[in-house]
C-alpha positions in Angstrom: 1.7 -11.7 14.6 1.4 -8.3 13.1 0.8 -8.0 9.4 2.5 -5.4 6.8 1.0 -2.4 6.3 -1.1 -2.9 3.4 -3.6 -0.4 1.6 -7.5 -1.4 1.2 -9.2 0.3 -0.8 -13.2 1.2 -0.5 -15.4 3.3 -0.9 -17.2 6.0 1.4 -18.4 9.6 1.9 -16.2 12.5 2.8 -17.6 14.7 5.3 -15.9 18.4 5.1 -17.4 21.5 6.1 -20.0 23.0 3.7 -21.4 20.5 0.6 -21.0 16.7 1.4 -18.6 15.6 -1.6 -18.1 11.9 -2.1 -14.8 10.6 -3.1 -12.5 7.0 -3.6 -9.4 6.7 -2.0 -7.0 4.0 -1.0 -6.9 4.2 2.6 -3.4 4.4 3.4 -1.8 6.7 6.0 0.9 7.0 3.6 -0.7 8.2 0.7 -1.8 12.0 1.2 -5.2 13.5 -0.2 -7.1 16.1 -0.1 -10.9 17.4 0.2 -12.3 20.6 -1.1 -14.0 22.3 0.9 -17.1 24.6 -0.8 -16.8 28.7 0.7 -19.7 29.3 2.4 -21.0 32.0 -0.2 -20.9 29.5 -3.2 -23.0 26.6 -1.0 -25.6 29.0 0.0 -25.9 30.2 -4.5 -26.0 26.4 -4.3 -28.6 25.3 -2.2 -30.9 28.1 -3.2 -30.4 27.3 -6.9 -31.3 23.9 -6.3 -34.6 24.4 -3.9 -35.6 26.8 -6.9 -35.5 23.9 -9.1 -37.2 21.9 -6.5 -39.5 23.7 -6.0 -40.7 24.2 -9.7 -40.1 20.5 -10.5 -41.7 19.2 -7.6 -43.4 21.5 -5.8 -43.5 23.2 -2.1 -43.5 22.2 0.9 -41.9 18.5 0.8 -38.8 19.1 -1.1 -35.9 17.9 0.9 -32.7 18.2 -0.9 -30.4 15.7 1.1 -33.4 13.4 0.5 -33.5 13.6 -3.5 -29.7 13.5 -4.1 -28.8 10.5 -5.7 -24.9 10.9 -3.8 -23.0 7.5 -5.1 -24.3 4.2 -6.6 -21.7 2.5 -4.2 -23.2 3.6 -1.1 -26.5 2.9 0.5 -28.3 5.0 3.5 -28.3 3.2 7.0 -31.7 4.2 8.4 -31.3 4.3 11.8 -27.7 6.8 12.1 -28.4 8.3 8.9 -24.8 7.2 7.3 -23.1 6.2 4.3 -22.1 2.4 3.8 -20.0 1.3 0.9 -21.8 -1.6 -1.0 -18.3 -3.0 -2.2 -15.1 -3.0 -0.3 -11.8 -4.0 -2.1 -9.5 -5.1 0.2 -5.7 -6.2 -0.7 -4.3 -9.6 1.6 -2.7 -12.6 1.3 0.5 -13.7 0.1 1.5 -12.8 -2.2 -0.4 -10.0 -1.9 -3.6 -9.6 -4.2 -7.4 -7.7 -4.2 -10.0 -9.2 -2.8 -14.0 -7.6 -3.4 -16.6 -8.0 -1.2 -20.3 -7.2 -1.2 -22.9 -5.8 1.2 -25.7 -8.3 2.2 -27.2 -7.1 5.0 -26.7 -3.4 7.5 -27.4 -2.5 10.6 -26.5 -0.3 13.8 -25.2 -1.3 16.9 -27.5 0.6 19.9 -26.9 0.5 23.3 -29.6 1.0 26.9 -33.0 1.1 27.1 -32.9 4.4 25.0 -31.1 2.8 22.0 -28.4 5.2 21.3 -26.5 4.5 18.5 -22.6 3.2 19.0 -21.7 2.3 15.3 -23.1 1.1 11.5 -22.1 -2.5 11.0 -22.1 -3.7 7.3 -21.7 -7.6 6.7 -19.6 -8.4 3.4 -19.3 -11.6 1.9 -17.4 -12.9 -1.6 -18.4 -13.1 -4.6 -18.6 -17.2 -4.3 -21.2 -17.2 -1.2 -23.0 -15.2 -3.2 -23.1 -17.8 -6.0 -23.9 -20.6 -3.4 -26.9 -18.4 -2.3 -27.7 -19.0 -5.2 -26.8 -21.8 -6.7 -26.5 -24.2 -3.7 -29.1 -27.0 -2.3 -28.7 -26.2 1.3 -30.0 -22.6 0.4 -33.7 -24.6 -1.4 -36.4 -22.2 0.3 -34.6 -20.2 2.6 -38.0 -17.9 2.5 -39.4 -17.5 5.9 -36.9 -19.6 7.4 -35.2 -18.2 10.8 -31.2 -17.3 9.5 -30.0 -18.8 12.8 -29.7 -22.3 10.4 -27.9 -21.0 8.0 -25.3 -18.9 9.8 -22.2 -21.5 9.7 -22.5 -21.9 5.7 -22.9 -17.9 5.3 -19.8 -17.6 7.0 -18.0 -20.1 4.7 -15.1 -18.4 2.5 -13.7 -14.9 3.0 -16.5 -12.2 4.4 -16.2 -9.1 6.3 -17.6 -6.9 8.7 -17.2 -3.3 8.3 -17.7 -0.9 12.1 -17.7 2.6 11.6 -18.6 4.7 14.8 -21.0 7.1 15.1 -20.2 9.1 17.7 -16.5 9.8 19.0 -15.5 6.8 21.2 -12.2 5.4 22.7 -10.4 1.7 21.8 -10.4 0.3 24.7 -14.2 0.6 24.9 -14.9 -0.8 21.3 -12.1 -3.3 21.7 -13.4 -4.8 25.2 -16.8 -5.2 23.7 -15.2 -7.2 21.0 -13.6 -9.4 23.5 -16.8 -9.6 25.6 -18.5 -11.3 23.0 -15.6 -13.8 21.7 -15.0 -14.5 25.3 -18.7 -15.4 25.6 -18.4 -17.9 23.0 -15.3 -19.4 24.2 -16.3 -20.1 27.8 -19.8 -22.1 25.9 -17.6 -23.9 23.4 -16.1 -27.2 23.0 -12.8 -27.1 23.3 -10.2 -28.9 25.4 -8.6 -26.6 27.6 -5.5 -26.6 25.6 -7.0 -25.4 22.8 -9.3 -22.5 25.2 -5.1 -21.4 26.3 -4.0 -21.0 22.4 -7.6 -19.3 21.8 -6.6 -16.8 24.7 -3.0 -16.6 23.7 -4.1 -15.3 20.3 -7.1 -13.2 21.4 -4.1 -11.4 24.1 -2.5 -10.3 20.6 -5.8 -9.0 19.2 -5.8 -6.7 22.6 -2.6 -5.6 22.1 -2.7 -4.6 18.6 -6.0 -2.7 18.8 -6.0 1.2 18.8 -5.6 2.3 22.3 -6.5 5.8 22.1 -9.5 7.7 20.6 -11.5 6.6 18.0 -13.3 9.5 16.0 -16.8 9.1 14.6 -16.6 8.3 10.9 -13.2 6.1 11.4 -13.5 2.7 9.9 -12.8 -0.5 11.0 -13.0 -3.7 8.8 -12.9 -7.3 10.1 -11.9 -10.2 7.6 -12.4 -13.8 7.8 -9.9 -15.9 5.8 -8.7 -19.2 5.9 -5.3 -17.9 8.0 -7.4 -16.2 10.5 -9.2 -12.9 11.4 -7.5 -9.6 9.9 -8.2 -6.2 11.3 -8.2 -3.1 9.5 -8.1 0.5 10.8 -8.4 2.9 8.6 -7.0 1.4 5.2 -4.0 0.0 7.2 -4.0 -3.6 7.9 -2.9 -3.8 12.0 -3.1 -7.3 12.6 -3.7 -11.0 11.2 -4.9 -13.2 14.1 -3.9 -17.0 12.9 -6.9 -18.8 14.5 -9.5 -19.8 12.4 -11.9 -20.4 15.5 -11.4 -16.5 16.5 -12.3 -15.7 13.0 -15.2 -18.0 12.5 -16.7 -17.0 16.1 -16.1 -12.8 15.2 -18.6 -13.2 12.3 -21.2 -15.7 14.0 -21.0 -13.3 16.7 -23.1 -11.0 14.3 -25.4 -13.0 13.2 -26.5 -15.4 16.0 -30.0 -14.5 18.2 -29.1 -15.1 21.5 -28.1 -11.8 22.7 -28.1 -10.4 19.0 -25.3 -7.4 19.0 -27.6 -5.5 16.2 -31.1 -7.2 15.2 -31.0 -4.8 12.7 -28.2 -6.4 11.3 -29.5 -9.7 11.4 -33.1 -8.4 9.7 -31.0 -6.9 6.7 -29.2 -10.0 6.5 -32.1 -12.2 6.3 -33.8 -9.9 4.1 -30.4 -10.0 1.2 -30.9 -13.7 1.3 -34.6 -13.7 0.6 -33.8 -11.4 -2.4 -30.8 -13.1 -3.8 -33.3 -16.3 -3.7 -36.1 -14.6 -5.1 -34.0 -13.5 -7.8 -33.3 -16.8 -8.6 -36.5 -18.0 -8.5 -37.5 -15.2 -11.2 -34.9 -16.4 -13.3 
C-alpha cells in the first residue's frame, strides 16, 4: 500500500560549490529552498584569513582547516567515506500523523570487492525508549565484551531506523535488488509455512515496485523505519511506501546487524561500541 506524502525532517550537510554550508530543512519535494553559494573571490579571502589564524594559533605545517572546523553538533564524521551523518532524525508517521526522534547508535559504510570501495554510509537509529532499556533493562546486565549477535532481537524492539546515503552515483534497481538479496536470504532460512513465505513475497513485490527506478545521485538519502505496521521507506523527505509486514520489517534491521555475511562490519563495530558506552555510562552513574 503506498503511504501519503509526508515530510521528515533531519538534519544533514549541504554540499554547494565553494564553502560547505550546513543547513536544516524539512525534506519535502514540495517545499522549495535554497543554498548560497560563496563567489569564488570571497572563499579564497576566506580560506587564507583562516590559515593565517591557523597558522599563528597553532602553528605550521599541520593545520588542516576541514579537520578543525567544528561544522554542526548534529552531525558526526563517518571515517571511512568522509561524510556527514545526522545524529538525530525526526521523522513524521502514523495516524494520525505525529513526530517521531531517533538517535544514532552505531555508523558504518557499506564496501564492496576485494578492494573495498565504498557504496553507501549506513546510520542505525533507535527511539528514545531502547535507549532507556540499554540502560535501564536486566537483559542488557554486562553487555561489555559480549558478541551483539545476542542482543540483536531486543535492539530491534520498538521503532528504529536505518538511514543509506550513497556515496557515489548509483541506480535503484542496483541498491533495491541488494535489499531484496538480503530479505530474500532470510526468508528462504526462515520458519515460516509456505503460506506465510507467499504473503512475505506478495508484500516484498510492492517494496519492488515502489522503489526509485532510475538514478540515484550520491548524497540522496534513504531512511528505513521499523514500526509496529511494518517497514516505511523514505526517499528524500518523502515517505514512498509503508510495507504492512512486521516480519519484512523486523528481518530489514536484523539484516544489519547479524555476522553471518555482515552487510557493513563497520556498522556492527559502531553499534556494539554505542552499547558499551550507553552501559558504561550507567555504570558511572
Amino acid at each position: 500500500m503506498r503511504s501519503p506524502r509526508i515530510p521528515v525532517t533531519s538534519f544533514r550537510p549541504v554540499r554547494p560549490t565553494g564553502l560547505f554550508v550546513l543547513r536544516a530543512r524539512p525534506h519535502s519535494t514540495s517545499i522549495p529552498y535554497r543554498v548560497r553559494r560563496v563567489s569564488p573571490s570571497w572563499m579564497a579571502m576566506g580560506v587564507g584569513a583562516g590559515v593565517g589564524v591557523g597558522m599563528c594559533l597553532l602553528g605550521w605545517p599541520g593545520v588542516v582547516l576541514a579537520e578543525k572546523l567544528e561544522l554542526d553538533d548534529n552531525v558526526v564524521l563517518e571515517p571511512a567515506s568522509k561524510k556527514h551523518v545526522p545524529k538525530t532524525l525526526v521523522l513524521t508517521y502514523a495516524t494520525p500523523p505525529k513526530p517521531h526522534t531517533l538517535h544514532l547508535l552505531g555508523l558504518g559504510i557499506r564496501q564492496v570487492t576485494f578492494l573495498n570501495i565504498n557504496v553507501y554510509t549506513i546510520g542505525f537509529y533507535v527511539g528514545r525508549e531502547a535507549l532507556d532499556r540499554v540502560r535501564m533493562g536486566e537483559v542488557w546486565k554486562g553487555f561489555e565484551g559480549k558478541a551483539l549477535e545476542g542482543f540483536v532481537e531486543k535492539l530491534v524492539e520498538g521503532d528504529v531506523a536505518v538511514r543509506i546515503e550513497p556515496v557515489r552515483d548509483t541506480d535503484g534497481p542496483h541498491l533495491r535488488n541488494g535489499l531484496m538479496r538480503m530479505l530474500t536470504s532470510r526468508l528462504t532460512t526462515s520458519s515460516l509455512n509456505e503460506r506465510q513465505k507467499q504473503e512475505i513475497l506478495a508484500h516484498m513485490d510492492n517494496f519492488r515496485a515502489a522503489f526509485p527506478s532510475g538514478r540515484i545521485r550520491k548524497g540522496e538519502e534513504f531512511i528505513f523505519v521499523k514500526t509496529k505496521e511494518g517497514l516505511r521507506v523514505f526517499f528524500e523527505g518523502t515517505e514512498l511506501v509503508l510495507i504492512p509486514s512486521p516480519w519484512i520489517a523486523q528481518m530489514f534491521m536484523e539484516g544489519y546487524l547479524r555476522e553471518k555475511k555482515a552487510i557493513s562490519p563497520k556498522l556492527r563495530q559502531s553499534i556494539s561500541q554505542g552499547l558499551e558506552d550507553l552501559v558504561t555510562v550507567k555504570v558511572a552513574n
